[in-house]
Structures are given as C-alpha cells and as structure tokens.
DSSP file (Angstrom, degrees, kcal/mol; ACC not computed):
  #  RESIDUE AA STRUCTURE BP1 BP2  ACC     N-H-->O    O-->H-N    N-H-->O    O-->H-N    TCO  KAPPA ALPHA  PHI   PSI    X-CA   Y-CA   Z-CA
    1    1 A X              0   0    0      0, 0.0     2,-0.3     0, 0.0    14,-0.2   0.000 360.0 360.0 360.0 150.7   -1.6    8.7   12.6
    2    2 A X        -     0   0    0     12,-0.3    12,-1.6    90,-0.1     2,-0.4  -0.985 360.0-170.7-131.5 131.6    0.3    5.5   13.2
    3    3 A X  E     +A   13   0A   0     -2,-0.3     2,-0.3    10,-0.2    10,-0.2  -0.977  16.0 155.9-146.2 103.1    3.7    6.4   15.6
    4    4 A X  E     -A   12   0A   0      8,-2.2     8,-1.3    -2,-0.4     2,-0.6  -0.991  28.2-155.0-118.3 146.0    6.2    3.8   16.1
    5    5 A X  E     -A   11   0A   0     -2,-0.3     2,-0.5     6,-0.3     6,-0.2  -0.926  11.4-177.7 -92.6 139.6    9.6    3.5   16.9
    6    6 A X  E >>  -A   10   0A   0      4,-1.1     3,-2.6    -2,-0.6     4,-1.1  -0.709  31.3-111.7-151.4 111.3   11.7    0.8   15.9
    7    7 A X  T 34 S+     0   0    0     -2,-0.5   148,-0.7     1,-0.3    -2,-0.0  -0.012 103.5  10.3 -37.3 136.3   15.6    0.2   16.8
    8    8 A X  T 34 S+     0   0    0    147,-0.2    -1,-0.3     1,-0.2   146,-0.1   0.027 127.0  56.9  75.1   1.4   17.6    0.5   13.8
    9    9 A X  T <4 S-     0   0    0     -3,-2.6    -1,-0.2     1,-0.1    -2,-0.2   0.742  98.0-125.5-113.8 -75.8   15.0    1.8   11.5
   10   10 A X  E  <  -A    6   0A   0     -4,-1.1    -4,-1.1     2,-0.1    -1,-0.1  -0.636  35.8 -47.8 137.8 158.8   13.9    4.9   13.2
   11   11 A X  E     -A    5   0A   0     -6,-0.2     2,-0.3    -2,-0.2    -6,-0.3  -0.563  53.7-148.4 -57.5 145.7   10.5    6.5   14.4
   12   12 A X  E     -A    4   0A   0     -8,-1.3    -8,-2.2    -2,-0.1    80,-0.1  -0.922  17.5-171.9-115.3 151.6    7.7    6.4   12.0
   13   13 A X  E     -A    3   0A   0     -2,-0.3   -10,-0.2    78,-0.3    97,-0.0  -0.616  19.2-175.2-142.2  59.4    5.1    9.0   11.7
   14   14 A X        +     0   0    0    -12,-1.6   -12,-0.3     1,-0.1    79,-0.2  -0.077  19.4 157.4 -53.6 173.2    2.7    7.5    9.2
   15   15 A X        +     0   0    0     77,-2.9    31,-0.9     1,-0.4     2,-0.2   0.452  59.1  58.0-163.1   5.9   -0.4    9.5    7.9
   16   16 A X  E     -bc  46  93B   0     76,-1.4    78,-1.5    29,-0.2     2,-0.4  -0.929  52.9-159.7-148.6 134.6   -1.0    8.0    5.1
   17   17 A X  E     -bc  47  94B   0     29,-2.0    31,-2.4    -2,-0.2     2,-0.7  -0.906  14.5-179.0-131.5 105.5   -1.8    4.9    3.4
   18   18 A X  E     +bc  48  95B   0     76,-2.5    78,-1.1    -2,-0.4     2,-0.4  -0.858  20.1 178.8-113.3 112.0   -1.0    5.0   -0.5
   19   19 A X  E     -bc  49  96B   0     29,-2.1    31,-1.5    -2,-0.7     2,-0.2  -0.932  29.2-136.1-128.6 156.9   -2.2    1.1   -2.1
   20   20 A X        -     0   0    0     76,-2.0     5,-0.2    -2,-0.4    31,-0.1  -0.400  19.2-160.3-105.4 161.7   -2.0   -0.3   -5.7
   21   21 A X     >> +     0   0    0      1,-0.2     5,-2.3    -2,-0.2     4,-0.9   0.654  66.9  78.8-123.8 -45.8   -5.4   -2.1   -6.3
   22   22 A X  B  45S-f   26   0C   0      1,-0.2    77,-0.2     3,-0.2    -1,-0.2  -0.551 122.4  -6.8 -58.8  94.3   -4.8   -4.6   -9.3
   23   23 A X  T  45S+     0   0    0     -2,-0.8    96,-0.5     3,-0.6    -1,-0.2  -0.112 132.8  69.8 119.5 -48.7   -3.0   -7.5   -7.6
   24   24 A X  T  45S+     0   0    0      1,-0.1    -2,-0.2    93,-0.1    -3,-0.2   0.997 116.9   2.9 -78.4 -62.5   -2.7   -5.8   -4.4
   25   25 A X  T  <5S+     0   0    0     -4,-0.9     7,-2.1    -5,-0.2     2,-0.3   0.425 133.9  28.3-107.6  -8.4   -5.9   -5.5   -2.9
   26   26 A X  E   < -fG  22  31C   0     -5,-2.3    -3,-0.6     5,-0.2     2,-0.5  -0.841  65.6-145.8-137.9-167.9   -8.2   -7.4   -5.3
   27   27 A X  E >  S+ G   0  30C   0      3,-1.5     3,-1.3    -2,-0.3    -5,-0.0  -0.949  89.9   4.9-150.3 125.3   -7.3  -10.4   -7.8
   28   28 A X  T 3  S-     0   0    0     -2,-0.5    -1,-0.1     1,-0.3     3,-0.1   0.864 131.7 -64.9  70.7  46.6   -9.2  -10.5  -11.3
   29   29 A X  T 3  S+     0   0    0      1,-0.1     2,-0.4    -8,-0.1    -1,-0.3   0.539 114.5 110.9  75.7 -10.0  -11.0   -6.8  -10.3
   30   30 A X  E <  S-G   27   0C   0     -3,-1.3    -3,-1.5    31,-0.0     2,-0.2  -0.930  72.9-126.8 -99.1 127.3  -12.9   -8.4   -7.3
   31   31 A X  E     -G   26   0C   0     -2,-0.4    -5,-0.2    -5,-0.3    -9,-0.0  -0.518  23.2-119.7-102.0 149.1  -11.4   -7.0   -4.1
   32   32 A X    >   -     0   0    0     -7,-2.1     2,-4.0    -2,-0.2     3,-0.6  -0.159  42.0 -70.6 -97.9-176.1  -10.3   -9.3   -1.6
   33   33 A X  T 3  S+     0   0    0      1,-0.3    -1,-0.2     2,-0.1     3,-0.1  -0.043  97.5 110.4 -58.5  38.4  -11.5   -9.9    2.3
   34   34 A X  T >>  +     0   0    0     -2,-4.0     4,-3.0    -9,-0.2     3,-1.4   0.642  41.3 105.8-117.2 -12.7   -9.8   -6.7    3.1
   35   35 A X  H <> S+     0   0    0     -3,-0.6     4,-1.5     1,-0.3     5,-0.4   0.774  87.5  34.1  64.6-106.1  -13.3   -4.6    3.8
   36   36 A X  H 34 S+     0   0    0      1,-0.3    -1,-0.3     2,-0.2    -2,-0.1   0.429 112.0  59.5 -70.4  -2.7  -13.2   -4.4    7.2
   37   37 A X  H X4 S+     0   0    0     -3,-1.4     3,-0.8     2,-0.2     4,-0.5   0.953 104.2  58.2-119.1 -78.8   -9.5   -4.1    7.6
   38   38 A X  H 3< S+     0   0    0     -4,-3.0     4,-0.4     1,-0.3    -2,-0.2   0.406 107.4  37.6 -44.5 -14.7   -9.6   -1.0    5.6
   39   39 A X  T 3< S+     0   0    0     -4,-1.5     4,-0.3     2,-0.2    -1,-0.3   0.259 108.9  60.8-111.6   3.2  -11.9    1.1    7.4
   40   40 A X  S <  S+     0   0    0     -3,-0.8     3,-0.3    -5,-0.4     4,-0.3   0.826 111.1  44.4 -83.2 -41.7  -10.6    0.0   10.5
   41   41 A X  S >> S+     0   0    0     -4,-0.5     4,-6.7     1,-0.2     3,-0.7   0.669  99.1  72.4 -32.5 -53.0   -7.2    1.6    9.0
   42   42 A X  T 34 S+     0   0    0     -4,-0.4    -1,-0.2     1,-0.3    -2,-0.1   0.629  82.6  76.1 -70.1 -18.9   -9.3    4.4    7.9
   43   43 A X  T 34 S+     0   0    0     -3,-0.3    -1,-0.3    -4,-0.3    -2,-0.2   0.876 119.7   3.9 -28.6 -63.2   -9.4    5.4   11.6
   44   44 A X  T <4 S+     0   0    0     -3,-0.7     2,-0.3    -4,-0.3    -2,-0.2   0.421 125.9  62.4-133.5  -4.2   -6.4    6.7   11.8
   45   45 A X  S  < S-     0   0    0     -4,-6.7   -29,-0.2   -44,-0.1     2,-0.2  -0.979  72.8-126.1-102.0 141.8   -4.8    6.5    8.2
   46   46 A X  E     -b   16   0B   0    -31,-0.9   -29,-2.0    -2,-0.3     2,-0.6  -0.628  29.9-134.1 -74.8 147.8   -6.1    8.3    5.1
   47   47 A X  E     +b   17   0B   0     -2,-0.2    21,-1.3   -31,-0.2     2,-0.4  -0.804  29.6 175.3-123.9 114.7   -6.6    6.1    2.8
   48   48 A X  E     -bd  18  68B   0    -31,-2.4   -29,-2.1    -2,-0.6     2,-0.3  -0.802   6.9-171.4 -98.5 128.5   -5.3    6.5   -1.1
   49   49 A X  E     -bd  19  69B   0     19,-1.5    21,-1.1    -2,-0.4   -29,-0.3  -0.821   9.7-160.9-103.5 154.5   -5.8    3.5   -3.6
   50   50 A X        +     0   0    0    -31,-1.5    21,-0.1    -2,-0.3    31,-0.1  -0.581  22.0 163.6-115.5 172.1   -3.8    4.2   -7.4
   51   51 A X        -     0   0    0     -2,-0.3    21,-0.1   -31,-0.1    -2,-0.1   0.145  54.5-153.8 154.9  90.8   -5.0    2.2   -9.9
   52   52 A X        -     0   0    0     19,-0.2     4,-0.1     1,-0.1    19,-0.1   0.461  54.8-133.7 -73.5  -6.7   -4.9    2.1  -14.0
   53   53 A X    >   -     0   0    0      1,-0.1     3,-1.1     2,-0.1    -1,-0.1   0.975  26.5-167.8  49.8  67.3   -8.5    0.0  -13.0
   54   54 A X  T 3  S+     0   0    0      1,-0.2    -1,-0.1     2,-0.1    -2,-0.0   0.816  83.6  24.3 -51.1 -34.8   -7.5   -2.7  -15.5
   55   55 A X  T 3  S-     0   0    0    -26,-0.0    -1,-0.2     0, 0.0    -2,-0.1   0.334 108.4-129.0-120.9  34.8  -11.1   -4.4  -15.3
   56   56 A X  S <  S+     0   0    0     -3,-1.1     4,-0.1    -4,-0.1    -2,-0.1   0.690  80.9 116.1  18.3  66.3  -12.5   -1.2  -14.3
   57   57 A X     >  +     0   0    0      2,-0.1     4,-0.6   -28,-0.0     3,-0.3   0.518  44.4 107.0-117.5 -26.6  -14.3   -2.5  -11.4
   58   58 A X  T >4 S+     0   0    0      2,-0.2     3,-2.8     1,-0.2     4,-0.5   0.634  82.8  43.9 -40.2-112.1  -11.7   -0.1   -8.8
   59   59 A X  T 34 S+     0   0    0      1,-0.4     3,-0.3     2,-0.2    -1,-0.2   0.359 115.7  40.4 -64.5 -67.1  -14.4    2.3   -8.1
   60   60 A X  T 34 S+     0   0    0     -3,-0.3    -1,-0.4     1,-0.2    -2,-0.2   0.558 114.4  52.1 -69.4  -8.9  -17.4    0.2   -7.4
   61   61 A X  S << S+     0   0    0     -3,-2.8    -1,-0.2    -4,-0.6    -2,-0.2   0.344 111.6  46.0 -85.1   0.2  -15.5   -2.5   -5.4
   62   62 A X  S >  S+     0   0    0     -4,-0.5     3,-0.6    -3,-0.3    -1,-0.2   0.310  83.7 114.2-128.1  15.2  -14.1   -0.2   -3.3
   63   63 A X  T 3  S+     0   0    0      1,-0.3     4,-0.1    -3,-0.2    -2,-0.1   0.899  78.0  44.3 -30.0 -72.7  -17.5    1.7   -2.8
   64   64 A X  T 3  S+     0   0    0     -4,-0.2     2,-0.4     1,-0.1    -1,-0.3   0.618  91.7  99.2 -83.0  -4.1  -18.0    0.9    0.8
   65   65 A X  S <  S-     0   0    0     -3,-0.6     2,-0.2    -4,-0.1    -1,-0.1  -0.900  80.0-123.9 -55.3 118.5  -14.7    1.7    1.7
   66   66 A X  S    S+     0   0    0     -2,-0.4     2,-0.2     1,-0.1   -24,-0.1  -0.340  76.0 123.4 -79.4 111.3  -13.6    5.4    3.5
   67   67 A X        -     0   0    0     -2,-0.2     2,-0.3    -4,-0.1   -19,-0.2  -0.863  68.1-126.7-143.1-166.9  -11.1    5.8    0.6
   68   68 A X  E     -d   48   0B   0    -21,-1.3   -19,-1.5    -2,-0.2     2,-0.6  -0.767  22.4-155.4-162.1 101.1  -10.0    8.0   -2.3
   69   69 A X  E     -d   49   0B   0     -2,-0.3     2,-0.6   -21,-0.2   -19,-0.2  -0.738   8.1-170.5 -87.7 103.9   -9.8    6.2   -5.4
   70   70 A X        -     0   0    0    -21,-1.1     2,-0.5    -2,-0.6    -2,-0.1  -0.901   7.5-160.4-110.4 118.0   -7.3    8.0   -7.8
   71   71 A X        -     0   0    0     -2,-0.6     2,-0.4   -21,-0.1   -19,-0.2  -0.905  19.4-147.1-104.2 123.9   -7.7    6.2  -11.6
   72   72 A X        -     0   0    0     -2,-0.5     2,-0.3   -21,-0.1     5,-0.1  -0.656  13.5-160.8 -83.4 140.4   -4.3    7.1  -13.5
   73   73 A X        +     0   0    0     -2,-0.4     2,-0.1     2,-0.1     7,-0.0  -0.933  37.8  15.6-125.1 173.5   -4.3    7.6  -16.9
   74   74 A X  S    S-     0   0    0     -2,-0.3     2,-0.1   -22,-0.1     3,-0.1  -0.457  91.0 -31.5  63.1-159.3   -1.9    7.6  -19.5
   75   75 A X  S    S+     0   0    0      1,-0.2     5,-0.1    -2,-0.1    -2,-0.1  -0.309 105.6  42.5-119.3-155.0    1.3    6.5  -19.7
   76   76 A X     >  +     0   0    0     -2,-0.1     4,-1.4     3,-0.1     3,-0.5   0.975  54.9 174.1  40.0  72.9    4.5    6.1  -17.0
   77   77 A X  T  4 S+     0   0    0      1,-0.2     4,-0.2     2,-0.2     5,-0.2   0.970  76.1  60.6 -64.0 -60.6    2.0    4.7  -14.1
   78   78 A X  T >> S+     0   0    0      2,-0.2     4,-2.0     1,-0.2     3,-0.9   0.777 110.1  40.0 -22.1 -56.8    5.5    4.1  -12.0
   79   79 A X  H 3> S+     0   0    0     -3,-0.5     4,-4.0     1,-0.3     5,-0.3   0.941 112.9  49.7 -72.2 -44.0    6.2    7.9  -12.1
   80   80 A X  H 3< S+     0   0    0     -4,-1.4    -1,-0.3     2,-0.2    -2,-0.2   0.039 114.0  50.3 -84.7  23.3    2.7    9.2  -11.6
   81   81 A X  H <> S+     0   0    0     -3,-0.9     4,-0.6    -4,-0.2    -1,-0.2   0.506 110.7  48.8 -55.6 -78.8    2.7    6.6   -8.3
   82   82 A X  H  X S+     0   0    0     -4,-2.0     4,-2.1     2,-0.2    -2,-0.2   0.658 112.2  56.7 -45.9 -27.9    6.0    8.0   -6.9
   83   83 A X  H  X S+     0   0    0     -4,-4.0     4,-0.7     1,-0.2    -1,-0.2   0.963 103.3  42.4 -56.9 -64.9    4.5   11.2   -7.4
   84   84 A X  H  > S+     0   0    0     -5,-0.3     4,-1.3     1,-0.2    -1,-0.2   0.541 103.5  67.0 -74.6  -1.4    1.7   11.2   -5.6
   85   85 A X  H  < S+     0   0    0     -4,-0.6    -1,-0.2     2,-0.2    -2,-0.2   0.845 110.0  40.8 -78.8 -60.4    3.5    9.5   -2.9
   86   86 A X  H  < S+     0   0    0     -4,-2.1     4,-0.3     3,-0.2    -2,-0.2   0.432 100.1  67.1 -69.1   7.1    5.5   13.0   -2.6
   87   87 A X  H  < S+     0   0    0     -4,-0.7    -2,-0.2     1,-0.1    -3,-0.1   0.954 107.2  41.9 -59.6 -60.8    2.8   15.1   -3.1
   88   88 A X  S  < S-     0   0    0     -4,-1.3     4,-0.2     1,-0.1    -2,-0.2   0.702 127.9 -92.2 -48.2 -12.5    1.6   13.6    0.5
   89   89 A X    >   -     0   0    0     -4,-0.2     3,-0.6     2,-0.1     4,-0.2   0.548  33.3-132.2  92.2  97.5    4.9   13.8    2.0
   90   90 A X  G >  S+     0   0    0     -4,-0.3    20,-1.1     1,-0.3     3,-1.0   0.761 104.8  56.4 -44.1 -37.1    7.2   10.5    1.8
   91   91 A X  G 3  S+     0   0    0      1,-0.2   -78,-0.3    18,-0.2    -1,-0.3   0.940 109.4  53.4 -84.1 -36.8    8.6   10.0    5.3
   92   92 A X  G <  S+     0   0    0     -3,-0.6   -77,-2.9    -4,-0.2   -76,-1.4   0.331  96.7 105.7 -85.5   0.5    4.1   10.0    6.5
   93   93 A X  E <   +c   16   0B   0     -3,-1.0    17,-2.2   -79,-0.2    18,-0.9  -0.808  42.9 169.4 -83.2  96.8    3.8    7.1    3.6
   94   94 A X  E     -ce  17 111B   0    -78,-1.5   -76,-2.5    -2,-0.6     2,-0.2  -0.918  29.5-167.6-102.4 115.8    3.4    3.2    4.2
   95   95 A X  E     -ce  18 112B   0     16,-2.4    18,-1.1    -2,-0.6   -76,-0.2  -0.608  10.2-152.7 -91.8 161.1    2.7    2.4    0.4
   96   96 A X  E     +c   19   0B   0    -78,-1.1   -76,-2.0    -2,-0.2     2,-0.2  -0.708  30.5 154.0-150.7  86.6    1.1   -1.4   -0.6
   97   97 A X        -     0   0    0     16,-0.5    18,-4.7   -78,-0.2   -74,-0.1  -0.639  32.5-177.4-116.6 175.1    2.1   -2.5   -4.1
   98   98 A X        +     0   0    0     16,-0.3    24,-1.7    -2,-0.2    27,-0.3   0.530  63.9  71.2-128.4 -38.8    2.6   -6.0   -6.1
   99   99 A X  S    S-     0   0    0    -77,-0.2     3,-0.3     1,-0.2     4,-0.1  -0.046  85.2-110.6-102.4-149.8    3.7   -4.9   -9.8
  100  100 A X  S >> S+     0   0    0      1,-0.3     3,-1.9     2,-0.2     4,-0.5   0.950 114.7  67.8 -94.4 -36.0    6.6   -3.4  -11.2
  101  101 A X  T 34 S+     0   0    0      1,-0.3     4,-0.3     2,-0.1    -1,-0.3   0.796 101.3  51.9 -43.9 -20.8    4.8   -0.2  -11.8
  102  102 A X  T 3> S+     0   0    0     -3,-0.3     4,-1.2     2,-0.1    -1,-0.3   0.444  78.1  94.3 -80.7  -1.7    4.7    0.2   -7.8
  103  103 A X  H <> S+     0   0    0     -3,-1.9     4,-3.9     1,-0.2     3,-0.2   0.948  88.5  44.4 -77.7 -39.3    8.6   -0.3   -7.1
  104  104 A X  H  X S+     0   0    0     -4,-0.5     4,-1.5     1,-0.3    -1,-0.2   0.941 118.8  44.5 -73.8 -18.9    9.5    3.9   -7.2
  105  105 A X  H  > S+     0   0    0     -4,-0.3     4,-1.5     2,-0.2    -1,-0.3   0.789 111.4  51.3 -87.4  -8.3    6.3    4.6   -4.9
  106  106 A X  H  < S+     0   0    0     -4,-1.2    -2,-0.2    -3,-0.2    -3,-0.2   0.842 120.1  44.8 -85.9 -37.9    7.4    1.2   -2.4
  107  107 A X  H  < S+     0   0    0     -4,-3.9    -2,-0.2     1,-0.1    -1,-0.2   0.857 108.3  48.4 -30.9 -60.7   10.8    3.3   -2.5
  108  108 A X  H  < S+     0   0    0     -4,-1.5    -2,-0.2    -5,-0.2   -15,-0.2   0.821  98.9  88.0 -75.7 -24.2    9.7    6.8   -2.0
  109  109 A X  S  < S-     0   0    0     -4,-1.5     3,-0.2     1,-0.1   -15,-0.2  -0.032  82.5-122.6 -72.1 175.8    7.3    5.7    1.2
  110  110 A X  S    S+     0   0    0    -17,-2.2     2,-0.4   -20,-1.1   -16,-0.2   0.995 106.0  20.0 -51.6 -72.1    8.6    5.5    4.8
  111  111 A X  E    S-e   94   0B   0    -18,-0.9   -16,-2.4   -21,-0.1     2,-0.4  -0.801  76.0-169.2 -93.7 133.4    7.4    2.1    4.6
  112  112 A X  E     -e   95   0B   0     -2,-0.4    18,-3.2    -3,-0.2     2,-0.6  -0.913   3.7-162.9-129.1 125.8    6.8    0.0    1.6
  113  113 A X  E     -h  131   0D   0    -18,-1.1   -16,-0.5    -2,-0.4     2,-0.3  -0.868   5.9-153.7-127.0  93.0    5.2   -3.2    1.4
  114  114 A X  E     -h  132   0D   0     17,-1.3    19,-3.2    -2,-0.6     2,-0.5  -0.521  21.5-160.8 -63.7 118.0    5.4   -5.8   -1.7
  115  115 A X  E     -h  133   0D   0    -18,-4.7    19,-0.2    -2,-0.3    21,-0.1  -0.860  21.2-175.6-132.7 154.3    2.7   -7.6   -1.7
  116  116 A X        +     0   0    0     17,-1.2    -1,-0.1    -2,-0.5    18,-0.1   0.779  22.4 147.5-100.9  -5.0    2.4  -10.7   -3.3
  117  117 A X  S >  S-     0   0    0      1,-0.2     3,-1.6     2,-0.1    18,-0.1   0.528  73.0 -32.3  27.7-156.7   -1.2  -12.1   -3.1
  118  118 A X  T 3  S+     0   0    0      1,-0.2    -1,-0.2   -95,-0.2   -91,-0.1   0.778 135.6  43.3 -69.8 -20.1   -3.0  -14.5   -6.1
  119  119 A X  T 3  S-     0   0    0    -96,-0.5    -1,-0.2     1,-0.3    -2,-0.1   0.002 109.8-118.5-116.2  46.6   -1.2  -12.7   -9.4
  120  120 A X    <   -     0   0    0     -3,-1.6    -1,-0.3     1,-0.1     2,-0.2  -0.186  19.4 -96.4 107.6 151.2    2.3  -12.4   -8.1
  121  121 A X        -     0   0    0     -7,-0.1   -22,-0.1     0, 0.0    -1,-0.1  -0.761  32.9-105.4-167.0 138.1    4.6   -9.6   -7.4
  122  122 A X     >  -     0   0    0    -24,-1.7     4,-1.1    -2,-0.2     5,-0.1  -0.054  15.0-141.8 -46.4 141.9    7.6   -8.0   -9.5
  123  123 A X  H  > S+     0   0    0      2,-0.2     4,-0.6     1,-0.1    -1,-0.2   0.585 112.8  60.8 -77.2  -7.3   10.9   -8.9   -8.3
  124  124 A X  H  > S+     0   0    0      2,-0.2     4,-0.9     3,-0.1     3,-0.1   0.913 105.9  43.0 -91.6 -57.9   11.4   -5.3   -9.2
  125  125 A X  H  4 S+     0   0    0    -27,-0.3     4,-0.4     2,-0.2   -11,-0.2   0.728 110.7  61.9 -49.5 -37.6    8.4   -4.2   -6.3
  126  126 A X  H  < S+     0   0    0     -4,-1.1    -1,-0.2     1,-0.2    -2,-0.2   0.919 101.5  47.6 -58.3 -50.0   10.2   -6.7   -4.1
  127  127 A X  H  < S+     0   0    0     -4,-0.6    -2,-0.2     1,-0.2    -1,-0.2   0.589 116.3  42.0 -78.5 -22.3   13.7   -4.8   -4.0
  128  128 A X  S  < S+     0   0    0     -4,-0.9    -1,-0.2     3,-0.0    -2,-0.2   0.572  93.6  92.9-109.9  17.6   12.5   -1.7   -3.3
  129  129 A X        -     0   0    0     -4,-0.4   -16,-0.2     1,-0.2     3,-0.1  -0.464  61.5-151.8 -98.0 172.9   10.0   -2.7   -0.8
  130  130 A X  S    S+     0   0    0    -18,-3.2     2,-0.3     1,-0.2    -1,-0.2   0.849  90.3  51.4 -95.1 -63.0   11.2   -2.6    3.3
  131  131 A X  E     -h  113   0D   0    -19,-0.6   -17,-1.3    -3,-0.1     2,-0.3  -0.591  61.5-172.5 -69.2  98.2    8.3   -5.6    3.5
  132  132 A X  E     +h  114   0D   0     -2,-0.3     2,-0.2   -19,-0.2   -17,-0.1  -0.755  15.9 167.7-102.2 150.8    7.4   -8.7    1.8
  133  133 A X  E     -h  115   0D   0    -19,-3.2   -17,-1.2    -2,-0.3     3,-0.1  -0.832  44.0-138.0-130.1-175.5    3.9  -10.7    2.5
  134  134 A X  S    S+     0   0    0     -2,-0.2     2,-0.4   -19,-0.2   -19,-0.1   0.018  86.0  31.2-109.4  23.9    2.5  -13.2    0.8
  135  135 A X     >  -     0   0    0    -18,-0.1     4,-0.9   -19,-0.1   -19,-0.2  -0.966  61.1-129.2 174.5 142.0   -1.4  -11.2    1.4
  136  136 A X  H  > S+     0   0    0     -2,-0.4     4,-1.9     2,-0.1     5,-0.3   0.702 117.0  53.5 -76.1 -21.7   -3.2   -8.0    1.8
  137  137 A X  H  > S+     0   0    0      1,-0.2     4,-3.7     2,-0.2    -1,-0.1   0.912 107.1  54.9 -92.6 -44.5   -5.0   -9.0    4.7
  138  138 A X  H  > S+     0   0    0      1,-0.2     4,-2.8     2,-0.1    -1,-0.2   0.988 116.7  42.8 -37.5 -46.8   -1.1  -10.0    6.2
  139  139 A X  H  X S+     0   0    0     -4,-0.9     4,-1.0     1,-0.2    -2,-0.2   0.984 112.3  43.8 -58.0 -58.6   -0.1   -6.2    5.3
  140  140 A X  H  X S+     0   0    0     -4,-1.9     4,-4.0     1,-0.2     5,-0.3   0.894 105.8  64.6 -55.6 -34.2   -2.7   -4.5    6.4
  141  141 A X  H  X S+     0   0    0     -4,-3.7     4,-3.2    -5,-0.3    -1,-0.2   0.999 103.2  56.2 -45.0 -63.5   -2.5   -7.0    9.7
  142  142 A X  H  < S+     0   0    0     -4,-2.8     7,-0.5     1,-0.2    -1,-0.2   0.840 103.6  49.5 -41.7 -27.7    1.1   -5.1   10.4
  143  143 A X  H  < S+     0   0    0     -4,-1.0     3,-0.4    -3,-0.1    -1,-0.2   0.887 113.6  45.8 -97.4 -13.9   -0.5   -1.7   10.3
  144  144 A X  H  < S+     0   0    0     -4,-4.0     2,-0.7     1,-0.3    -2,-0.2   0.925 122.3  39.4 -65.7 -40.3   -3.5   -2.9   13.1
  145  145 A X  S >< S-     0   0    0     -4,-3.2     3,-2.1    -5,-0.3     4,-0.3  -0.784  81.1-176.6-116.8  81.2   -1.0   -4.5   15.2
  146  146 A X  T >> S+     0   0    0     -2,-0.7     4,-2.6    -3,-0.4     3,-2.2   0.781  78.3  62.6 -58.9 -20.9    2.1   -2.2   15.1
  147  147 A X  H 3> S+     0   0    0      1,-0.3     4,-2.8     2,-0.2    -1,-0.3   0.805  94.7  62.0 -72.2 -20.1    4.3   -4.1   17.0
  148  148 A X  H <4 S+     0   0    0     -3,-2.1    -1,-0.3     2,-0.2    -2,-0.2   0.616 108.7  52.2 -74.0 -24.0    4.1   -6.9   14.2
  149  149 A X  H <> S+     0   0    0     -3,-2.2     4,-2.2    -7,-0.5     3,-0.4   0.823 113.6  37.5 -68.7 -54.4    5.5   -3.9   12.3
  150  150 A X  H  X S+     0   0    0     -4,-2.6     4,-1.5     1,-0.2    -2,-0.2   0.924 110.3  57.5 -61.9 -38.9    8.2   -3.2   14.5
  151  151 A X  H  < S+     0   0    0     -4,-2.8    -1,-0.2    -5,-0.3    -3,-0.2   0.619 114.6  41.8 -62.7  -2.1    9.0   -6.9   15.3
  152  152 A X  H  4 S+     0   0    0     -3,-0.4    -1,-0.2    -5,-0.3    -2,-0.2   0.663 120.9  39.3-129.1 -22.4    9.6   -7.6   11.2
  153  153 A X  H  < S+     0   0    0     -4,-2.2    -2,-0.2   -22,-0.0    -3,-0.1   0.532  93.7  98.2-118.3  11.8   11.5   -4.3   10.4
  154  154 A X     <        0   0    0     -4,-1.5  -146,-0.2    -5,-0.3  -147,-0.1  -0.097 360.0 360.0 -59.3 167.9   13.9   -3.9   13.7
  155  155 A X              0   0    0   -148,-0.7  -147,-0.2     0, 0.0    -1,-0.1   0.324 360.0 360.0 175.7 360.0   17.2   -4.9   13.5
C-alpha cells in the first residue's frame, strides 16, 4: 500500500497499480527501462498491465516482471479499462496511460497519470489525467519517491 496525504487533494490509499502497455510502458512492443522500477513497485503495489498487445509481444516482455497481464479483446477497450479499474476499487487506483483509449480509466483512478513517452499521448488521456510526464520511468519515479507525488499534485 502507498499512503499519502497531500493538502488540497486529500489522503491517498493506493493498492493498486492499473498501466496501459502500448505507448505507456514499451514503445514499438519492446518494453522500456522500466524492469527494475516495476518490481520494486511490486513491493507494495499490485501490479495490473491492460493491453489490446498490438504487436503481441505484452506477455513475453513483461515475463520477468511480478505483474498480471490482462490482454482485452474486442471492441470498446476505453470501457473495458474503466471497468476494471472499478472492479479493484477506484479511490486504491493510480492508473498509467498514453492513448485515448486510457482517458475514462486515468479518470476513474485516485490518481491518473498521462504518460507521454516515444508515441505520444491523447490530448484526450491528458485531460482526464491528475499527472502529466513526459516517461514511464518519470511516473513510476513519483510512486518510489512519494513526496515527488505530493510535491506535483498539492495545491
């Protein structure tokens, strides 16, 4: 669990870590220097990837990492995001997406985090996120060093 408080925001009570993979955490299907980051994460968040696996690579790049790789199929990826995001319970949610198919689950979490890394990020994913980076390894940096959390969403 990840437990912050942060003036004007509120306490968060994370418990969960809900990430897009295409865009977010890898670029062309290859997953990016985010490894050790993620199981460091995995300490004390569980860790959910979504992911339509566009070069179907999802599974096996994400192999060594303590995750739980959920491949969507069909069609309305957006809903079936936002979904599973309240299956887990929203307010325990820091979500990490780039496209526009991520904007209603960067909504529904506690926290949501656009991020915008080598392909990009919807302007659509942007607006509903609390967080924009330019990197996964910058997001993920915010949840190892909460105060970096706190310091960027206070007010």
């Amino acid at each position: 669990m990840l437990e912050v408080d942060i003036p004007g925001f509120g306490p968060i009570k994370l418990e969960y870590l809900v990430s897009d993979f295409t865009g977010t955490l890898s670029v062309g299907g290859r997953l990016l220097p985010v490894k050790e980051a993620l199981n460091q994460i995995a300490g004390f968040l569980e860790i959910h990837i979504l992911t339509a696996d566009t070069f179907g690579a999802a599974k096996e790049e994400l192999k060594d990492i303590n995750c739980t790789v959920h491949i969507l199929t069909g069609a309305s990826h957006d809903i079936q995001k936002e979904q599973y995001v309240t299956d887990l319970g929203t307010e325990k949610v820091v979500a990490l997406g780039n496209g526009k198919n991520d904007r209603r689950m960067l909504k529904a979490a506690r926290v949501g985090i656009a991020v915008s890394e080598g392909e990009g990020c919807s302007v659509d994913a942007i607006m509903a996120a609390d967080i924009q980076v330019n990197r996964a390894t910058d997001a993920l940096d915010l949840l190892l060093n909460p105060k970096k959390l706190k310091a960027t969403l206070r007010f």
